[in-house]
KEDRENSE-42082 format. One record per residue (C-alpha): residue number from 1; x, y negated, z negated. Coordinates in Angstrom, 2 decimals. Layout:
REC / NUM / X / Y / Z $
...
***
This chain:
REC / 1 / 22.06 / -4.46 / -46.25 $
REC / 2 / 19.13 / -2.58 / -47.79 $
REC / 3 / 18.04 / 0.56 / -48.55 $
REC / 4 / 18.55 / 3.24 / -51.18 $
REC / 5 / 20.09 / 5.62 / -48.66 $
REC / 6 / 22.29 / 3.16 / -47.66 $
REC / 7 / 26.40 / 3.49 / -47.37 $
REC / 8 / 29.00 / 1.32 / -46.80 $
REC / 9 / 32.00 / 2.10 / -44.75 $
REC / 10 / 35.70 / 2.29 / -46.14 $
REC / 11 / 39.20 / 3.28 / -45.38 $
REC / 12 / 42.20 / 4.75 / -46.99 $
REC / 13 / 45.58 / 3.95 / -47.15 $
REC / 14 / 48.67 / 4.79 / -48.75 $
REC / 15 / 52.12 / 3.20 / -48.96 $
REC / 16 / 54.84 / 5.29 / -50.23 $
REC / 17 / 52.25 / 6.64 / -51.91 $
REC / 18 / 50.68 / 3.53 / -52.92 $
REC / 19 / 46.95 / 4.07 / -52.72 $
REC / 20 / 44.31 / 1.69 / -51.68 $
REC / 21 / 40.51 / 1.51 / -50.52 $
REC / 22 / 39.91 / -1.27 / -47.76 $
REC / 23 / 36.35 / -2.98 / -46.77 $
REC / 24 / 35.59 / -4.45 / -44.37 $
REC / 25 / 33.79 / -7.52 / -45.54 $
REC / 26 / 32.62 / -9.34 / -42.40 $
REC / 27 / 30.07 / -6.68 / -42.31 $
REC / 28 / 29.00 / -6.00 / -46.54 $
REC / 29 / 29.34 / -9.57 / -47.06 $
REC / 30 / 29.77 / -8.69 / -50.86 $
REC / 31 / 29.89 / -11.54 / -53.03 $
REC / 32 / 33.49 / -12.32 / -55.02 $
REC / 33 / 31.53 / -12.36 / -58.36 $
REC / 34 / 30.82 / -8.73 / -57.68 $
REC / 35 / 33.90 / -7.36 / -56.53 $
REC / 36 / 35.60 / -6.73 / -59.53 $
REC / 37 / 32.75 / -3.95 / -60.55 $
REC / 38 / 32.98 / -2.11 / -57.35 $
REC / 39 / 36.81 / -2.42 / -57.78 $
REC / 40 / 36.40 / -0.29 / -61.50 $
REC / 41 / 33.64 / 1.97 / -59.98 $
REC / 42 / 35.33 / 3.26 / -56.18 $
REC / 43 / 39.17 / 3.08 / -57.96 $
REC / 44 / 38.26 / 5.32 / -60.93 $
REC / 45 / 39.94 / 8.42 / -59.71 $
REC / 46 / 37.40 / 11.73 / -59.76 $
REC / 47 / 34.85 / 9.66 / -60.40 $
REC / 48 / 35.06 / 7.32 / -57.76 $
REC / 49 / 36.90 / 7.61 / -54.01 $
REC / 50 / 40.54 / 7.23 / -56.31 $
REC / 51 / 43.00 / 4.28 / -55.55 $
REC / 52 / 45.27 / 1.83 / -56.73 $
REC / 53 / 43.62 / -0.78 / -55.98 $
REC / 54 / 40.60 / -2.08 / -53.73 $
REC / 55 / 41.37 / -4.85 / -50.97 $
REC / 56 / 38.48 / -6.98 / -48.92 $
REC / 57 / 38.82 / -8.23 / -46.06 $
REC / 58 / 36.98 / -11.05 / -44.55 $
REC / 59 / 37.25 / -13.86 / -42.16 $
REC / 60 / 38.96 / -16.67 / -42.70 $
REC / 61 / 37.37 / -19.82 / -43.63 $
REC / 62 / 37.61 / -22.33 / -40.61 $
REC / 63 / 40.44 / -24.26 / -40.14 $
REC / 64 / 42.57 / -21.52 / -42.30 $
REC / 65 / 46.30 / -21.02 / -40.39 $
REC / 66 / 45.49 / -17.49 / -41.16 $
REC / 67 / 44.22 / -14.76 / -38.82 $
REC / 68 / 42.33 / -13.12 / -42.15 $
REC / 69 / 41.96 / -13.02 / -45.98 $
REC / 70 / 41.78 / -10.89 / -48.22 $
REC / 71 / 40.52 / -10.20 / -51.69 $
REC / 72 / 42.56 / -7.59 / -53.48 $
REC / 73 / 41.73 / -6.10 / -57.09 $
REC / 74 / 43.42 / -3.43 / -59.16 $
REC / 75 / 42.05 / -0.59 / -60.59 $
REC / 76 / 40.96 / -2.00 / -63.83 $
REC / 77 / 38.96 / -4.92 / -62.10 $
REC / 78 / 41.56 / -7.48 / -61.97 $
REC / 79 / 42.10 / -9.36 / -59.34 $
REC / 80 / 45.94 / -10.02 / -58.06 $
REC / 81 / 47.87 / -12.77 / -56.31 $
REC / 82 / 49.84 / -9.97 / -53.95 $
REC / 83 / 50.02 / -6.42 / -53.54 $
REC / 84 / 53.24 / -5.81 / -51.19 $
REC / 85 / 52.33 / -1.89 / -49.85 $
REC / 86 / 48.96 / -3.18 / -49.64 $
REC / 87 / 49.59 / -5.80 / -47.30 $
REC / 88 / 51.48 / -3.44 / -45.07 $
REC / 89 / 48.61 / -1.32 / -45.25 $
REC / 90 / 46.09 / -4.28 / -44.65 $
REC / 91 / 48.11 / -5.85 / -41.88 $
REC / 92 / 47.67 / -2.49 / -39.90 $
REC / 93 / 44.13 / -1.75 / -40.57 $
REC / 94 / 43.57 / -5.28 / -39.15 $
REC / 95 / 44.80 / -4.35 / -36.04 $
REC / 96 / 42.72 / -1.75 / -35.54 $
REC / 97 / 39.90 / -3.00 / -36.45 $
REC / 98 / 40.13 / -6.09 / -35.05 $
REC / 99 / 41.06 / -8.46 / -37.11 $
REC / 100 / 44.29 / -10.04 / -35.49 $
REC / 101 / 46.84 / -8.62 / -32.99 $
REC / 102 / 50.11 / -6.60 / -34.00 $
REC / 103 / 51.95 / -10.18 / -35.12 $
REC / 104 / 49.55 / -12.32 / -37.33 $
REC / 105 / 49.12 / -14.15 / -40.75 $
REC / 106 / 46.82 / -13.48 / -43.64 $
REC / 107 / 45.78 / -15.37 / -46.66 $
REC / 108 / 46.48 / -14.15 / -50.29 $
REC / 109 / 46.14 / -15.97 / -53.22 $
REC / 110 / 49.68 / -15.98 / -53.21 $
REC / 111 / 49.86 / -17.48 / -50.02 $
REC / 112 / 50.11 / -16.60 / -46.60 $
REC / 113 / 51.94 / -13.40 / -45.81 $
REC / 114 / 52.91 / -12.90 / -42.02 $
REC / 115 / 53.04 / -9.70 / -40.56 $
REC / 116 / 54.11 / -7.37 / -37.60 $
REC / 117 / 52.20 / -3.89 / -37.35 $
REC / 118 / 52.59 / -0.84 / -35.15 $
REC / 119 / 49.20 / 1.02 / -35.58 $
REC / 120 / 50.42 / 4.07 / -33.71 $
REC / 121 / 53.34 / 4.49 / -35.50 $
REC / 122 / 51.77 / 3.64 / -38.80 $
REC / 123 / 54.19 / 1.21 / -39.83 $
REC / 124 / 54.60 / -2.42 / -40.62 $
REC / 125 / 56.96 / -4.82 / -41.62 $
REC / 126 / 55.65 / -8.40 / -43.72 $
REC / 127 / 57.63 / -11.55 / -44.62 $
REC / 128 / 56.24 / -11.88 / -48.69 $
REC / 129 / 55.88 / -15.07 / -50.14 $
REC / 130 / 59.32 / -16.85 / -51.20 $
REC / 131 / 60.34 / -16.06 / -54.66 $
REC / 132 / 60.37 / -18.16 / -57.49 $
REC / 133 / 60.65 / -18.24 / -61.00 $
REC / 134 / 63.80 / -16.24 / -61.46 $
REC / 135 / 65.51 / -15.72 / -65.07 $
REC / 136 / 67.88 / -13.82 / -65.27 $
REC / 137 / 70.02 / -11.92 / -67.85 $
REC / 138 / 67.40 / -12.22 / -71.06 $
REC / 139 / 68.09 / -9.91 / -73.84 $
REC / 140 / 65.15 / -8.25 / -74.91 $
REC / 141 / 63.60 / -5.49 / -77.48 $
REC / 142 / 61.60 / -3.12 / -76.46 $
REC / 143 / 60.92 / 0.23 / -78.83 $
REC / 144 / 63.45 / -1.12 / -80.94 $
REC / 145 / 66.18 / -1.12 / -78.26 $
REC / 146 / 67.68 / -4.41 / -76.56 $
REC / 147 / 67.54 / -3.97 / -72.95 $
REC / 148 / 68.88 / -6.99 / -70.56 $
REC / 149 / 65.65 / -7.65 / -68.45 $
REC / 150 / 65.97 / -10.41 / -65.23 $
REC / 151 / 62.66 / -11.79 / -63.93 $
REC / 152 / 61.23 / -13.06 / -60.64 $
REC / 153 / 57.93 / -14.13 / -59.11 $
REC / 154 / 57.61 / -12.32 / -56.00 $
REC / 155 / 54.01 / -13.05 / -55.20 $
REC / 156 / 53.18 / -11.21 / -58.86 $
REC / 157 / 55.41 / -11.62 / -61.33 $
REC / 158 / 58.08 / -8.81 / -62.17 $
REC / 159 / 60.65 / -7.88 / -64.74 $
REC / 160 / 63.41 / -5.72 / -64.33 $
REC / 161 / 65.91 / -3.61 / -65.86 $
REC / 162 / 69.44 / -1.63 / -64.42 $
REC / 163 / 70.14 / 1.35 / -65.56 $
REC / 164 / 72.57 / 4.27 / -64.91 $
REC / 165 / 70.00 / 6.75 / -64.06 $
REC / 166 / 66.17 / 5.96 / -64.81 $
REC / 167 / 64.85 / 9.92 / -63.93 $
REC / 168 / 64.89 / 10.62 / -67.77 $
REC / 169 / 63.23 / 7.43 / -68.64 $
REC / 170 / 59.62 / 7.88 / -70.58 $
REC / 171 / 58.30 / 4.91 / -67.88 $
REC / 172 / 54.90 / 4.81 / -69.85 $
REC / 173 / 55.97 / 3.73 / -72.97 $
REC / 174 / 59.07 / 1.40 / -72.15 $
REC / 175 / 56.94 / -0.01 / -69.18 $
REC / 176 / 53.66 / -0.90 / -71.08 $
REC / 177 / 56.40 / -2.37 / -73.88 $
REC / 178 / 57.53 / -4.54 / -71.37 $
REC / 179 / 54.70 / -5.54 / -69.31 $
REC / 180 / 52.99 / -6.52 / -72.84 $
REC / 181 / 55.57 / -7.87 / -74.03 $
REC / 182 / 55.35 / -11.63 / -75.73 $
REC / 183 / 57.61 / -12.86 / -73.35 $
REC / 184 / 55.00 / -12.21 / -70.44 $
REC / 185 / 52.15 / -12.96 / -72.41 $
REC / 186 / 49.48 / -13.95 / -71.93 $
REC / 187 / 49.76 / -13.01 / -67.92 $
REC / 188 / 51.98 / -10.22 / -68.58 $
REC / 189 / 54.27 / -8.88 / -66.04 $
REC / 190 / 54.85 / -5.63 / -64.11 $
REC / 191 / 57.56 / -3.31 / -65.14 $
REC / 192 / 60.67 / -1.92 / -62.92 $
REC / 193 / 63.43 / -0.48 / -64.00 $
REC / 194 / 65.73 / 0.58 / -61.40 $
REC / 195 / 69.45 / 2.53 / -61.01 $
REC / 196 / 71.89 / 0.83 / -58.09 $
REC / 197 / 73.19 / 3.64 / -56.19 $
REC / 198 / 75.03 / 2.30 / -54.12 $
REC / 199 / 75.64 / -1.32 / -52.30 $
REC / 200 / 72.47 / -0.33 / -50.01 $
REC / 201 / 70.53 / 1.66 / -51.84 $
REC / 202 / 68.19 / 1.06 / -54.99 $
REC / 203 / 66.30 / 3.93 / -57.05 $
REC / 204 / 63.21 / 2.36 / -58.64 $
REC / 205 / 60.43 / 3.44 / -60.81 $
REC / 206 / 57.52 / 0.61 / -61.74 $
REC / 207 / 54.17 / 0.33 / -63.86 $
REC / 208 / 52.42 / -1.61 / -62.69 $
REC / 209 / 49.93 / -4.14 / -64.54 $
REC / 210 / 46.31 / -3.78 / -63.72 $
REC / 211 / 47.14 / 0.10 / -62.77 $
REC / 212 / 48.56 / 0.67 / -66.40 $
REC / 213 / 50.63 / 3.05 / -65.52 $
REC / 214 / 53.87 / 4.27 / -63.49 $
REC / 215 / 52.74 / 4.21 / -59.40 $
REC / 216 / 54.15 / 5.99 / -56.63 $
REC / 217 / 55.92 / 2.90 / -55.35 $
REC / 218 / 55.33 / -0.80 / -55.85 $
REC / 219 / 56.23 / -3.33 / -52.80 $
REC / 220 / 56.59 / -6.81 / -54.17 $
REC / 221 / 58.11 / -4.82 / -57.18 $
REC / 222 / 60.81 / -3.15 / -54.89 $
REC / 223 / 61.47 / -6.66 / -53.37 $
REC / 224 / 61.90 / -7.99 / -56.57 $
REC / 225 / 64.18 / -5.83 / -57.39 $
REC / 226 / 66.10 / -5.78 / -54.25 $
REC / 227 / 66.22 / -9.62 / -54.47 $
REC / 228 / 68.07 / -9.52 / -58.49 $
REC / 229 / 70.32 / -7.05 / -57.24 $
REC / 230 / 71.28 / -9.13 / -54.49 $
REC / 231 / 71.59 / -12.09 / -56.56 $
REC / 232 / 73.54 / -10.60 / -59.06 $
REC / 233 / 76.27 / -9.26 / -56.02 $
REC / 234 / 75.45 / -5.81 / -56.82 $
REC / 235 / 73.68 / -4.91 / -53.15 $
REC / 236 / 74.18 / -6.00 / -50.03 $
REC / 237 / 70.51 / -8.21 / -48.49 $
REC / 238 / 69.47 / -5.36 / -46.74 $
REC / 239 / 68.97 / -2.19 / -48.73 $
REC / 240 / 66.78 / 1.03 / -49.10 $
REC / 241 / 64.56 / 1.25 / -52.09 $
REC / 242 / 63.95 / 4.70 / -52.93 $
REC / 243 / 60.64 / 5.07 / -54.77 $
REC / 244 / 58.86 / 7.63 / -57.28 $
REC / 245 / 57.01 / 8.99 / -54.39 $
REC / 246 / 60.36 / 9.94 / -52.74 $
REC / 247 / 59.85 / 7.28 / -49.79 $
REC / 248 / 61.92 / 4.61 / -48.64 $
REC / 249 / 60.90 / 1.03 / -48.72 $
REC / 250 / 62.95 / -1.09 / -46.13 $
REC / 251 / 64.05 / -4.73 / -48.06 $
REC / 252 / 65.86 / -7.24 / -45.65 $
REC / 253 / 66.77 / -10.67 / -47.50 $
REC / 254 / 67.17 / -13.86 / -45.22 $
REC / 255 / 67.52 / -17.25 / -46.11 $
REC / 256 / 65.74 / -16.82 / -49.19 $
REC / 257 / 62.80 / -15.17 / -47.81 $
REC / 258 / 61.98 / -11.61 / -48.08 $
REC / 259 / 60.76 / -9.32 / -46.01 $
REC / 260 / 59.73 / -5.58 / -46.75 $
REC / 261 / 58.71 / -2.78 / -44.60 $
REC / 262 / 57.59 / 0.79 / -44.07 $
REC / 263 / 54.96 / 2.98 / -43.59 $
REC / 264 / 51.62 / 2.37 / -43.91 $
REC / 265 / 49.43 / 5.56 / -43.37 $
REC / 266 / 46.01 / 5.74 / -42.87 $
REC / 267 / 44.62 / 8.89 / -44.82 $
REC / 268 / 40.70 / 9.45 / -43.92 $
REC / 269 / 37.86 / 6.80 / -42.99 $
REC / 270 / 33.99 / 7.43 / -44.09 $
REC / 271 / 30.96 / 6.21 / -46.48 $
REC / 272 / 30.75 / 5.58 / -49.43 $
REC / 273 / 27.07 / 6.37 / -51.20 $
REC / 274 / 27.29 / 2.88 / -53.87 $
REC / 275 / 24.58 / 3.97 / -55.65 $
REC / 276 / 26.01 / 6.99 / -56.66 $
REC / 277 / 28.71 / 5.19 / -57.96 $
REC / 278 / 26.38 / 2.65 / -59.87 $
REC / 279 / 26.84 / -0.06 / -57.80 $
REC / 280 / 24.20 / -2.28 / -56.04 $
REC / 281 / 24.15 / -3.43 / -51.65 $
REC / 282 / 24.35 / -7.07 / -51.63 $
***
């Protein structure tokens, strides 16, 4: 692709408010060493098209057990294992645009995520990558207060901390304390803290690292979540994770794998003009 005048096609998404920017890359065939720029420049809202994050997808190499892969960067340029709402939102927009049928399998650098997407309905439902890494029960400061914090890998690594009600909590400054926190370091982790309200249903706000800030909801963080309560024997394995945005995210644990659903809505397709944004055509 050439040309001054030139633009490149894109797509947004949302999960629960969960915003993203999708391209398709069989067609830019943008190199990886540059997609952490054009992740900064299209993410930065008013400035840019606005997102959480900015996903890729491309083919899959040959001989991959995956339909597709992706490449999937935050807002600050960073590029991350998993992004749960994301992959609902990526395993739709596949679909349509041809990528794989309604059941398929993608490749992360997480792993492989398998999906099953309804375009029409806008919905989708993925089995994440199997958790690891939990720790539970570690006292920890943060502002001066000790907080118990649990942890678990769920394709990005995530802390999290019960409380009785988190609506009063100042989410920017206890969550940037405890995704920075030495603990986490140097990685860091993102932040959830959550209130149980009853055996299936979970109240969650997150920051998330790479964002830097509190998001509208937060898949693999809700599944995290979901997955310490259940350890713990304070939910049941299939609960209702109610989010900042005010949606619902649908967690079902099974044999140790989890799987998290939900919409996935597709908010406007058009083109992007990439030197306006600073950014050079491969």
């Amino acid at each position: 692709m050439s040309g001054k005048k030139a633009t490149v096609p894109f797509h947004k998404l949302h999960g629960c408010g969960n915003d993203f920017v999708f391209i398709d890359n069989r067609h830019l065939k943008l190199s990886v060493e540059a997609m952490p720029d054009w992740a900064r420049s299209i993410c930065r809202r008013a400035f840019g098209v606005g997102a959480d994050g900015l996903v890729f997808l491309d083919t899959a190499p040959q001989g991959h057990e995956a339909d597709y892969i992706w490449h999937f960067y935050n807002a600050d340029g960073s590029r991350a294992e998993m992004c749960g709402n994301a992959s609902r939102c990526a395993a739709v927009l596949a679909v349509d645009l041809g990528f794989a049928g309604p059941r398929h399998a993608f490749g992360t650098d997480a792993g492989i995520v398998h999906a099953v997407a309804d375009v029409e309905a806008g919905y989708a439902k993925v089995e994440l990558t199997r958790p690891r890494d939990l720790a539970a029960g570690t006292t920890l400061e943060l502002e001066g207060t000790p907080f118990t914090v649990h942890f678990v890998n769920t394709g990005v690594p995530h802390a999290v901390v019960f409380s009785d009600s988190v609506d009063g909590l100042d989410l920017r400054r206890l969550g940037a304390a405890l995704r920075y926190h030495p603990r986490f370091s140097p990685a860091g982790t993102n932040a959830n803290f959550a209130s149980i309200i009853d055996r299936r249903t979970i109240h969650l706000r997150t920051y998330e690292r790479g964002v830097e800030d509190e998001t509208y909801a937060c898949g693999t963080g809700a599944a995290a979540t979901a997955f310490i309560a259940h350890t713990l024997g304070l939910t049941d394995a299939s609960v209702g994770v109610r989010t900042s945005g005010g949606e619902v995210l649908g967690i079902d644990i099974e044999d140790g794998s989890i799987f998290l659903s939900g919409k996935a809505v597709r908010v406007f397709s058009g083109e992007m003009h990439p030197e306006g944004l600073g950014l050079t055509l491969p």
